[in-house]
N, C-alpha and C positions, 0 to 999 in steps of 0.2 A: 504494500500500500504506500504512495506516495504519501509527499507532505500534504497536499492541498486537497485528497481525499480522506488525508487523519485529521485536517482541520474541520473539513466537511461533515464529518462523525461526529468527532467533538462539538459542535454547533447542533444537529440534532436532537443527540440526543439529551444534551444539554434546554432545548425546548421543550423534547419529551417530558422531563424528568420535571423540569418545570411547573408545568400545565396543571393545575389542578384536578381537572379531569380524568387524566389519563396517566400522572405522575408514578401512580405504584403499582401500573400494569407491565407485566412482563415484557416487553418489547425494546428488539435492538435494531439499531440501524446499522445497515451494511455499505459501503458506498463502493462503489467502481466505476471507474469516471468522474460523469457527472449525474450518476444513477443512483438513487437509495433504494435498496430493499428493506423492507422491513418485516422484522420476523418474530415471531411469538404471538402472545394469546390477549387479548381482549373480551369484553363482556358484550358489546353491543355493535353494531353498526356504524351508530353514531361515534362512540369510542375509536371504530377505525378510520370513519372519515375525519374526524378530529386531529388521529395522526397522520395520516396524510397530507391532510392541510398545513399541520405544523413544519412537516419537515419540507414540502411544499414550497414553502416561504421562507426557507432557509436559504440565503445567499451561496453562490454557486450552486443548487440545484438543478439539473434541467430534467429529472424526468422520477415519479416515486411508484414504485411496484411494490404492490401488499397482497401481493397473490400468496406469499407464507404467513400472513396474517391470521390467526385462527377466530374466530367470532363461534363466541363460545353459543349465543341463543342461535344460532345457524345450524351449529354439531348439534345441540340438545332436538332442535322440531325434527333433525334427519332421524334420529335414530328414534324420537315419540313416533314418526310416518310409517318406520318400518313393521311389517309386522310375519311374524315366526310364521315358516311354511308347514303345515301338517300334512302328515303321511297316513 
């Protein structure tokens, strides 16, 4: 990792960690380039576009992927949906 993508981090998740919101959810930023990923687990929706937005608007950003982002009320309706196959 370069300087200007460890400054990049640091700036993140420094926002993250911040945030009221979202401060003491599990989530890290990853950056390569001028790309953050972010990874780990949040509670809501809103909680993830929160961090996207934060990190978003973090100077030198250009692009945030939260596709490893887990949203926890997403996993709980998938697995209330499914239902056991009988034989």
């Amino acid at each position: 990792m370069g300087v200007r993508e460890a400054a990049i981090e640091v700036a993140v998740r420094s926002r993250l960690n911040g945030d009221t919101r979202i401060g003491d959810l599990p989530i890290s930023p990853y950056v390569i380039g001028d790309v953050v990923y972010l990874i780990g687990r949040v509670n809501t929706l809103e909680q993830r576009d929160i961090a996207e937005f934060l990190a978003r608007g973090t100077p030198g950003v250009r692009k945030v992927l939260v596709d490893e982002l887990e949203v926890a009320e997403l996993a709980g309706s998938a697995s209330a949906n499914a239902s056991p196959t009988k034989h």
